[in-house]
C-alpha positions as CSV (number, residue, x, y, z in Angstrom):
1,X,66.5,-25.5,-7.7
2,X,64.2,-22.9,-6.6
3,X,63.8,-21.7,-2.9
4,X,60.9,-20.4,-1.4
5,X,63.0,-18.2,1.4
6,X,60.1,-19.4,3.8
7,X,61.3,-17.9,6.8
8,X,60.3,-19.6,10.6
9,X,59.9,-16.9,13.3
10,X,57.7,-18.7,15.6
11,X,56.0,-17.2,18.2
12,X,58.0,-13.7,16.7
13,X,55.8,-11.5,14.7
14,X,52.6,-12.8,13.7
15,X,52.1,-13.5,9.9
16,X,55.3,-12.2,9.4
17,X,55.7,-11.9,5.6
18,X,57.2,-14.8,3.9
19,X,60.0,-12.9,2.1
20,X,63.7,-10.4,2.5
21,X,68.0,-8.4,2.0
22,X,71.1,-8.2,0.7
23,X,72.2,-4.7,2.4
24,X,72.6,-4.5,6.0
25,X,70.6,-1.5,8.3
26,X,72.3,1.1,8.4
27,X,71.3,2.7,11.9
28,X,72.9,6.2,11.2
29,X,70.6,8.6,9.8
30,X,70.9,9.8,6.6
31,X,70.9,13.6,5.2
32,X,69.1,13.6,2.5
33,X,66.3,10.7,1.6
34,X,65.1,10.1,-1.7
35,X,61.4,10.3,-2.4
36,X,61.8,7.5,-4.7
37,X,62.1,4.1,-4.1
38,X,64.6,3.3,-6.8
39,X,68.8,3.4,-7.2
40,X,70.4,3.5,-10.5
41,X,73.1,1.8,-11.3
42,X,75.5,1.1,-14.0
43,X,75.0,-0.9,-17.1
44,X,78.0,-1.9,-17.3
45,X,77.8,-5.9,-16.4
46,X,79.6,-8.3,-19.2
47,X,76.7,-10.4,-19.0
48,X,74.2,-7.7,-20.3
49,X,76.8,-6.6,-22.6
50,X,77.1,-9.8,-24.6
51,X,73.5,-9.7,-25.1
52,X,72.8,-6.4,-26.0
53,X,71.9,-6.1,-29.9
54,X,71.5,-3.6,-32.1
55,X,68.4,-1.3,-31.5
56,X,68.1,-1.0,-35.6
57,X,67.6,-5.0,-35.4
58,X,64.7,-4.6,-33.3
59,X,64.6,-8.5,-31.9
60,X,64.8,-9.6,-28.2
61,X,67.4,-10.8,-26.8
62,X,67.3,-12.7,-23.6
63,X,68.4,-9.0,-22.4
64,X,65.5,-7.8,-22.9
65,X,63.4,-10.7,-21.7
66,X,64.8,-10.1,-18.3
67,X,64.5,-6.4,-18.2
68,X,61.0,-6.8,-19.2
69,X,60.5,-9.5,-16.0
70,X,62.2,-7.6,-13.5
71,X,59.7,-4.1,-15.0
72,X,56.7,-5.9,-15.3
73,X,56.4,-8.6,-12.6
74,X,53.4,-8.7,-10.1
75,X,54.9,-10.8,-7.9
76,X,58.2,-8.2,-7.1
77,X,56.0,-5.6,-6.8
78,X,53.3,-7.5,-4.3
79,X,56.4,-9.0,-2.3
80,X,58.3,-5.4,-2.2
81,X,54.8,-4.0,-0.6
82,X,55.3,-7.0,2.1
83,X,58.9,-5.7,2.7
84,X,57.5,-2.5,3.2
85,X,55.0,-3.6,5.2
86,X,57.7,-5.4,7.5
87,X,59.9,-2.4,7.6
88,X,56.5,-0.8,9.8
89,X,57.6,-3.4,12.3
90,X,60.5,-1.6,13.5
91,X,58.9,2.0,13.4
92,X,56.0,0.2,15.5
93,X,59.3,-0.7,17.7
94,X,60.6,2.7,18.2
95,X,57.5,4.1,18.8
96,X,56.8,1.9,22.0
97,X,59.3,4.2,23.3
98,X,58.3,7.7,23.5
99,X,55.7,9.0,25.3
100,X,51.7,8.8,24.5
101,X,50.0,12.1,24.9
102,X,45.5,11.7,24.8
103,X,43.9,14.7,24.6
104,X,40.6,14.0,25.9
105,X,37.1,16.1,26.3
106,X,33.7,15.2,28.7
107,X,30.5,16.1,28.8
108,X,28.5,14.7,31.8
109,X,24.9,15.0,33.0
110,X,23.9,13.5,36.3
111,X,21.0,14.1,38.5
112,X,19.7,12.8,42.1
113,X,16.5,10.7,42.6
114,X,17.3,11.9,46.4
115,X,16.7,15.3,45.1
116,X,14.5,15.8,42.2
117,X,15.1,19.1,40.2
118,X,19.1,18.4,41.2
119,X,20.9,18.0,38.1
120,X,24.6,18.8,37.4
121,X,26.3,19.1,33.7
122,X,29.9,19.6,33.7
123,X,32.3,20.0,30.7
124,X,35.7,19.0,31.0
125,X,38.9,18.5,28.9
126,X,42.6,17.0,30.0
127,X,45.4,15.9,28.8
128,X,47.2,12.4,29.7
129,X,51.0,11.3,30.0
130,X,52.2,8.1,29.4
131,X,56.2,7.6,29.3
132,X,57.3,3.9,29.7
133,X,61.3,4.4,31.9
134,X,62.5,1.2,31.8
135,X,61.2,-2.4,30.7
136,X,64.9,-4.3,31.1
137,X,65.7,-3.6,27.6
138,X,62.3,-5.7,26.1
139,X,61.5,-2.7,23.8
140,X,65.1,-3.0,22.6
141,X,64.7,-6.8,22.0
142,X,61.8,-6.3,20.2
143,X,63.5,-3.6,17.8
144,X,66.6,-5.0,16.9
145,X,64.6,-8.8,16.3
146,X,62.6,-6.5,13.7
147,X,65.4,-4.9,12.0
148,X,66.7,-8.7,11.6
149,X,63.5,-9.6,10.4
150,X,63.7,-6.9,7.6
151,X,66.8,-8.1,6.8
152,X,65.3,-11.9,5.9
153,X,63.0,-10.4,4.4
154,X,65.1,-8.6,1.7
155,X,66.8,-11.5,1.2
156,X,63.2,-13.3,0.9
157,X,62.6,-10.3,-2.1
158,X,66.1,-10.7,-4.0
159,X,65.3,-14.6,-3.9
160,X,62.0,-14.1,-5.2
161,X,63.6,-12.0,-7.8
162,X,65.8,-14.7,-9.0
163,X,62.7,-16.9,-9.2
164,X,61.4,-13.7,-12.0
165,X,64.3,-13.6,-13.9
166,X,64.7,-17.8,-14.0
167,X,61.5,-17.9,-15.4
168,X,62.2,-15.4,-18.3
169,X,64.9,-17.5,-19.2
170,X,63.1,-20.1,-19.1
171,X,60.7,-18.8,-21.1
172,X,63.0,-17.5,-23.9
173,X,65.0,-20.5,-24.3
174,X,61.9,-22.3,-24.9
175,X,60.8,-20.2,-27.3
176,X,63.6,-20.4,-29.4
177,X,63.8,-24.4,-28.7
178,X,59.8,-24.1,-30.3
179,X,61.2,-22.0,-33.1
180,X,63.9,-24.0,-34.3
181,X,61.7,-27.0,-33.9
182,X,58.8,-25.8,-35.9
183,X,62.0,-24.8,-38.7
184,X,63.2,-28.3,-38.6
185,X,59.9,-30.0,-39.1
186,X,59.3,-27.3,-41.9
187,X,62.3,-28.7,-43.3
188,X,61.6,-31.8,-42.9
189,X,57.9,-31.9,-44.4
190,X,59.8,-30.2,-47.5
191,X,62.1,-32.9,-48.2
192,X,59.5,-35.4,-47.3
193,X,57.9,-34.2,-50.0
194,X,60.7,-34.0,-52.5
195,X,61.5,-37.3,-51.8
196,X,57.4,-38.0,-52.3
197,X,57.4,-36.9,-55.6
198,X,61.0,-38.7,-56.6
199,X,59.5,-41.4,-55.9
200,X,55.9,-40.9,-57.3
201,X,58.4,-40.2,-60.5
202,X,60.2,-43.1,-60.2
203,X,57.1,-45.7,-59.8
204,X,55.9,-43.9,-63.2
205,X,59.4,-45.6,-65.0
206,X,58.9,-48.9,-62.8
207,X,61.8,-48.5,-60.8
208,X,60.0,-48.9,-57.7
209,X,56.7,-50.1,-56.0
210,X,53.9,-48.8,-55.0
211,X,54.9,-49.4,-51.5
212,X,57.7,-47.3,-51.5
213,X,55.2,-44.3,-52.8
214,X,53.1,-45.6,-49.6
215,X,55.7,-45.1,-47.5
216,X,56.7,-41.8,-48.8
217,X,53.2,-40.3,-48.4
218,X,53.2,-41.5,-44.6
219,X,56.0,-40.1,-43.9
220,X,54.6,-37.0,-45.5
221,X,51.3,-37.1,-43.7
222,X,53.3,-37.7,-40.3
223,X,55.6,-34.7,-40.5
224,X,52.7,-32.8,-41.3
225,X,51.2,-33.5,-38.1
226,X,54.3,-33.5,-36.4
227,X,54.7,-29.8,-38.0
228,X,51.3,-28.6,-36.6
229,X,52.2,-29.9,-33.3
230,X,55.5,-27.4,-33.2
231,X,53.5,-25.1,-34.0
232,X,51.0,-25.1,-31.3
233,X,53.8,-25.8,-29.3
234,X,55.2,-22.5,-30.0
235,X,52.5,-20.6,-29.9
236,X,52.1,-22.2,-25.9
237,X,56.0,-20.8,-25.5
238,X,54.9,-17.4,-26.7
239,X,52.1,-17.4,-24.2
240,X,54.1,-18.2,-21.5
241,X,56.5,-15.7,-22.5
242,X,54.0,-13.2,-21.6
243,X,53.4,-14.8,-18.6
244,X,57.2,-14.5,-17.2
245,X,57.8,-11.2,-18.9
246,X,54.8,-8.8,-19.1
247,X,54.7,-8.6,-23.0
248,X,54.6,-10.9,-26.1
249,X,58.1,-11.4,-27.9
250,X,59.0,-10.4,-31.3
251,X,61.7,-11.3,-33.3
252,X,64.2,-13.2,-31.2
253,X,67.7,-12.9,-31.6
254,X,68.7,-16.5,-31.3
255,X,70.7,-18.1,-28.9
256,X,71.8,-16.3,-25.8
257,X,75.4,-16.3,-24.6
258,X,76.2,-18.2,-21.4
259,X,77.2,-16.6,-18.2
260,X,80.8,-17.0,-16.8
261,X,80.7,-20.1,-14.8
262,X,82.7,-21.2,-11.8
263,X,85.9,-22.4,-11.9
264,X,84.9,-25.7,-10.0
265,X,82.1,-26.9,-7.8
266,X,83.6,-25.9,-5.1
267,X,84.1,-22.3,-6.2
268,X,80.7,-22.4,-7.3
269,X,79.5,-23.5,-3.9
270,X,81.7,-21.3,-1.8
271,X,79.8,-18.5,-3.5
272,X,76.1,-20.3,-2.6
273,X,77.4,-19.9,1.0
274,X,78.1,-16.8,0.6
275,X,75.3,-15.1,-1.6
276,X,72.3,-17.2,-1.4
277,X,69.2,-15.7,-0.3
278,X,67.4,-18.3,0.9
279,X,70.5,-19.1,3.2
280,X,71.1,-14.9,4.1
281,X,67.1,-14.8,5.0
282,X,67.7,-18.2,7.5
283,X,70.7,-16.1,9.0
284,X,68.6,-13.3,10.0
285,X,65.9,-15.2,10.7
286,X,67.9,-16.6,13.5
287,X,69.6,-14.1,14.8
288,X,66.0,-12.5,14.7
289,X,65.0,-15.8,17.2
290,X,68.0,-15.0,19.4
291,X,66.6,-11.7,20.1
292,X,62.9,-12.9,20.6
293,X,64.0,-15.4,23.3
294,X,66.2,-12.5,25.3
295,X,62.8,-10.4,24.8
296,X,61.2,-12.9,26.7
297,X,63.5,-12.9,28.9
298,X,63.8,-10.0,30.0
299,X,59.9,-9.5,30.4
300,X,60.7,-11.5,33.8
301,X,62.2,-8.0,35.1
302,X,60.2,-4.8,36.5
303,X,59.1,-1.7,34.4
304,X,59.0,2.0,35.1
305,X,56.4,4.2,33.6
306,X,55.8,7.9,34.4
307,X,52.3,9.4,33.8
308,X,50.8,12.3,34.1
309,X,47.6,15.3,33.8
310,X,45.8,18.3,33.8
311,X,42.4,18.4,33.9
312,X,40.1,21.9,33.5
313,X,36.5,20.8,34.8
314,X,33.1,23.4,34.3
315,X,30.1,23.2,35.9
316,X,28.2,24.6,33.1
317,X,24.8,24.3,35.6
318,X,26.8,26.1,38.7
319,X,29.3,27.9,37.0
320,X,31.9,26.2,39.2
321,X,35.3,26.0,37.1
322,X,38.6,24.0,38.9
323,X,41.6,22.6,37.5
324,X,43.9,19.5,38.7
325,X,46.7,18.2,37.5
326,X,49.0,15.5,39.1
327,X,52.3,13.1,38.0
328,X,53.4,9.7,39.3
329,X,56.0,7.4,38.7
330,X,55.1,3.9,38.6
331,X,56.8,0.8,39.3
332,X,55.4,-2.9,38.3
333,X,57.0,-6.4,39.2
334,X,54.9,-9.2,38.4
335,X,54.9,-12.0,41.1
336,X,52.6,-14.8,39.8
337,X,51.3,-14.7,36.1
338,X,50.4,-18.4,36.2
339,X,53.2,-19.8,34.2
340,X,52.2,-17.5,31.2
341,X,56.1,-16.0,30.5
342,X,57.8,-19.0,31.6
343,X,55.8,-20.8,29.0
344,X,56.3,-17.7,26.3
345,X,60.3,-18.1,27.0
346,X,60.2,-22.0,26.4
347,X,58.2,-21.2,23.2
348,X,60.7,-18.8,22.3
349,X,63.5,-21.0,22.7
350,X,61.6,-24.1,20.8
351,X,61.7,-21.3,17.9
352,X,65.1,-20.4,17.9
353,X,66.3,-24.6,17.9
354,X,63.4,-24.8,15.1
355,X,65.0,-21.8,12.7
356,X,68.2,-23.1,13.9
357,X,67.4,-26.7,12.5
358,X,66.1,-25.0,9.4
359,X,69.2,-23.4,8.4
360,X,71.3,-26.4,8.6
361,X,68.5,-28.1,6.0
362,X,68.8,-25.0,3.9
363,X,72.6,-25.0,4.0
364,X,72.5,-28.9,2.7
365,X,70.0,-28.0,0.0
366,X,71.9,-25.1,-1.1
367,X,74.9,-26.9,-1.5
368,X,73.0,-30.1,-3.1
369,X,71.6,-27.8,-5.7
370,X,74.7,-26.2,-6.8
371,X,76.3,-29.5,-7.4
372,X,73.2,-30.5,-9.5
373,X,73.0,-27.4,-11.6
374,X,76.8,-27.6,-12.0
375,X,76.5,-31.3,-13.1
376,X,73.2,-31.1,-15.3
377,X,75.6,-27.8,-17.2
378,X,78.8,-30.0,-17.8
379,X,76.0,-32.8,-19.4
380,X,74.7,-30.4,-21.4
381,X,77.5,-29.4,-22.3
382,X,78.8,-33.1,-23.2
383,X,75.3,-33.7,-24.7
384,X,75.9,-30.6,-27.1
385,X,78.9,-31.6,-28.2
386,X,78.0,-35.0,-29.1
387,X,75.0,-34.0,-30.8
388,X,76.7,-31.7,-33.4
389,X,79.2,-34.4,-34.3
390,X,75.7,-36.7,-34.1
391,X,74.6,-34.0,-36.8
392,X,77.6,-33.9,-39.0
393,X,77.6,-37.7,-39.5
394,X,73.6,-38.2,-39.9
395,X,73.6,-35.4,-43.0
396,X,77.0,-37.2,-44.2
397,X,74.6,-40.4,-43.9
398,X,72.0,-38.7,-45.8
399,X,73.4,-37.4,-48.9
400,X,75.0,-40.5,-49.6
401,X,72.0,-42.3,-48.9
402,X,70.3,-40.3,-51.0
403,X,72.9,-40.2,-54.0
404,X,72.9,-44.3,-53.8
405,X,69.0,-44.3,-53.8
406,X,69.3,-42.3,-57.3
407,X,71.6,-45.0,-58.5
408,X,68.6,-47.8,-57.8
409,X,71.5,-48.9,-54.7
410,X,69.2,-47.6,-52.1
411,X,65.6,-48.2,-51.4
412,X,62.6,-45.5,-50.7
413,X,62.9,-46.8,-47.0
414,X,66.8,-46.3,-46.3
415,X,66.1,-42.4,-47.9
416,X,63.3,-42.5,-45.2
417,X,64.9,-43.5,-42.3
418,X,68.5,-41.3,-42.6
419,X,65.8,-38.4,-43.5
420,X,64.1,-39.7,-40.0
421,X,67.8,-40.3,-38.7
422,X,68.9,-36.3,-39.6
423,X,65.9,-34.7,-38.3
424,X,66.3,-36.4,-34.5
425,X,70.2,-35.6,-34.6
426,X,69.1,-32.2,-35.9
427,X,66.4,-32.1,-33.2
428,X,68.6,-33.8,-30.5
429,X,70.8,-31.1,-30.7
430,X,68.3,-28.2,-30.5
431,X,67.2,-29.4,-27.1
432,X,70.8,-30.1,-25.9
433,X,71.6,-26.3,-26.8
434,X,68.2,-25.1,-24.8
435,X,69.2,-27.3,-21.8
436,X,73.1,-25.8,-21.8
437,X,71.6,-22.5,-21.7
438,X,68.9,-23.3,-18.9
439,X,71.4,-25.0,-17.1
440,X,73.8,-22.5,-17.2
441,X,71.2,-19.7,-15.4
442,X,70.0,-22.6,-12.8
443,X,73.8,-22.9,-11.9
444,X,73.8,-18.7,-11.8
445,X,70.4,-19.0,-9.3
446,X,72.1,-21.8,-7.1
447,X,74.8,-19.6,-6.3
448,X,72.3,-16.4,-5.8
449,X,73.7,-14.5,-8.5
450,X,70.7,-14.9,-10.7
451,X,70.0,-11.2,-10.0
452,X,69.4,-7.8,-11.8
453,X,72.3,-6.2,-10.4
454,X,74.9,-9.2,-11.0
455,X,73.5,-9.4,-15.0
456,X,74.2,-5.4,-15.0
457,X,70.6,-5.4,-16.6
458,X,70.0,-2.0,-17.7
459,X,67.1,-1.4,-15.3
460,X,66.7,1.0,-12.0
461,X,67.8,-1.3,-9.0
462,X,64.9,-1.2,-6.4
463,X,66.6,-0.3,-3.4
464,X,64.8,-1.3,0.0
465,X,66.7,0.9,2.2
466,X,65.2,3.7,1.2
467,X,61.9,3.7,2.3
468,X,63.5,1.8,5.7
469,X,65.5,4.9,6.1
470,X,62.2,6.8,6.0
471,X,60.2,4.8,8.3
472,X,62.3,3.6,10.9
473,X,62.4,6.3,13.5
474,X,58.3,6.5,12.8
475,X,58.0,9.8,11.6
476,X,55.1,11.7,12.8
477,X,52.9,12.8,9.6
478,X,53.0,16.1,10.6
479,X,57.2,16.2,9.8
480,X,59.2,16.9,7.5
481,X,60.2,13.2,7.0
482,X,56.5,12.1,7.3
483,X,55.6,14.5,4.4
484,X,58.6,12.8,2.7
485,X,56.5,9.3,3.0
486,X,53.3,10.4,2.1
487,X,54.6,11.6,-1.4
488,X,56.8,8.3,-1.9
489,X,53.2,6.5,-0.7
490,X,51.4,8.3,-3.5
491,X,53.4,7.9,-6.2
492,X,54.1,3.5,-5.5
493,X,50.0,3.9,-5.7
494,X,50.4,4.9,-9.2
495,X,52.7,2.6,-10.6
């Protein structure tokens, strides 16, 4: 139910990252940039309010499990320095451009074996002019296919993200499902051994065999293993607790409440279409293929470029000082290239059919997942409901059993097997209530809402426009804006 957000650019951008964005580019500049990389937003989400606890009864909460994976996760932060990394593309774009300016500086020696004792040493420094006119609208290709690259690959990051938070609830509900196991097999051993020494009590008055005392202590003996097993079981949960979250859990708080859920499956997929990640990043991706193929296109056409320079030359041996300086406009058309673009622009092509292609499997998979996770929740759900009532009549079955076993009506074995009988209802149910829980966040992640802002956690929203606002008209270090980055650059260094 997880989706890698793999996105397929072939033949686009080499080892473009495999991530992506919720928020579309906004290509108006902005006043006023933020040196930090971070939006805060209200906690005010239902979700995140039904779990919040009290702070004086310091236990986590599944709250604070995904606060702590969303804080503390390597992965987000390595796939946000991809996204930034990708948001370079377009500046690289822009910067294709405006003009290149060399400043360059010679020093020569050269003498004549014609004429020995001739030597001449010159100095001399220029400066070179490189404009490019007009390319037929390529550069423009190439920078809006970026800026729909960063686009998939936001949406690559907030899918990623879901992956985070899944896992930390994933890893919480299985901690409490350890917990309550290792409880019910404490339990268990404890009435094991009541019954143990009944019936050691009862064999010393002849009312029953040694075989029922034999049976009394395996049971014993096997819930004590059983109980040793949850417990190494648990301690497993709590290591992979630290895992998903970035820090070992304390006290929980017990069962976490379950997220609104769709109406129907189809409401629940008409959301997947509309906010899934993995489907947003194929969009892009796409559209970014569209504009690689009219790149190549286009690359068919002529281009323009004006250059220019000035020159100062010194004969340092002669004393002989002159200047030039000259400008031309150039125009190139290429006749014959061997095939090379025509092939580029069918490779181009085979890459937009091949994203194409992939966004209709995506599509399917989406919308097979959501009717999985919405199916596997109404189960659970079912499965829940039977189990308690599965419950209610096993302890019924117990006591009773237990009562008639006093009155010499019941033998060592029936106690044995409705204690056996309670303990899987008891257990049954434990599991059911995990997998309701699980399923209802898998049914959350199919429709892309599995995400810090939806759950209102009470957490700083990484926002990945800023730093594209920063970048994407390449800012020359020297600026204002450039100054801007290098402090934002610093302080992500730190963290």
């Amino acid at each position: 139910m997880e989706y890698s957000g793999r996105i397929f650019l072939c033949g686009l951008i080499p080892n473009l990252p495999r991530l992506a964005a919720r928020q579309t580019i906004r290509l108006p500049m902005r006043k006023k940039f933020s040196a930090s990389l971070f939006k805060t937003f209200v906690f005010a989400g239902s979700v995140a309010l039904a779990f919040a606890m009290p702070k004086g009864a310091q236990a986590d909460n599944l709250s604070d499990a995904l606060i702590g994976a969303y804080k503390n996760s390597g992965l987000l932060e390595q796939n946000r320095a991809l996204l930034r990394a990708t948001d370079e593309d377009v500046a690289a774009t822009v910067a294709l451009l405006r003009p290149v300016i060399d400043w360059t500086i010679t020093a020569s020696n050269s003498y004549s074996s014609v004429t020995p004792g001739l030597r001449s040493n010159q100095l001399s420094t220029g400066l070179t002019f490189g404009l490019l006119l007009y390319d037929g609208g390529v550069s423009r290709m190439r920078q809006l296919a970026a800026q729909q690259v960063v686009l998939a690959t936001r949406q690559s990051l907030l899918n990623i993200e879901q992956q985070v938070l899944f896992s930390a609830v994933q890893a919480y509900v299985n901690v409490l499902l350890q917990q309550d196991t290792v409880q019910l097999q404490s339990n268990n051993l404890r009435l094991l051994q009541e019954e143990l020494k009944a019936s050691q009590d009862r064999f010393e008055v002849g009312e029953v065999t040694r075989t029922d005392v034999a049976l009394a202590q395996s049971r014993v003996a096997s819930a004590r293993a059983s109980l040793i097993e949850s417990r190494g079981n648990l301690l497993e949960a709590k290591a992979s607790y630290v895992e998903a979250v970035g820090h070992p859990i304390g006290t929980i708080a017990g069962q976490p409440p379950l997220p609104k859920r769709a109406s129907s499956l189809q409401a629940a997929e008409a959301v997947a279409a509309r906010n899934h990640p993995s489907l947003l990043a194929q969009q892009h991706t796409v559209k970014a293929s569209d504009y690689s193929v009219q790149s190549a296109q286009k690359g068919l056409g002529p281009t323009v470029t004006l250059n220019a320079e000035v020159s100062d030359t010194l004969g340092v041996s002669n004393s002989v000082d002159f200047d030039s300086s000259g400008a031309s406009i150039v125009f190139r058309q290429n006749l014959y290239t061997g095939g090379s673009k025509a092939s580029g622009i069918r490779a181009s092509i085979a890459s937009r059919d091949a994203n194409k292609g992939q966004l209709i499997t995506i599509q399917r998979a989406v919308t097979q997942d959501v009717a999985a996770a919405y199916v596997t929740l109404e189960a659970a759900a079912a499965s829940l409901v039977s189990s308690n009532e599965s419950v209610r009549a096993a302890r019924v079955a117990f006591d009773g059993i237990r009562e008639e076993a006093t009155l010499g009506a019941r033998t060592t074995l029936d106690v044995l097997q409705a204690e056996q009988d309670l303990l899987d209802a008891q257990t049954a149910r434990v599991q059911a209530r995990a997998s309701q829980a699980s399923a209802a966040y898998a049914l959350l992640q199919a429709q892309g809402l599995l995400t810090a802002e939806h759950l209102g956690l009470a957490v700083e929203i990484y926002d990945p426009t800023l730093y594209y606002n920063l970048v994407k008209d390449a800012p020359s270090p020297v600026s204002r804006r450039g100054k801007d980055l290098d402090r934002v650059l610093r302080a992500l260094g730190k963290n």
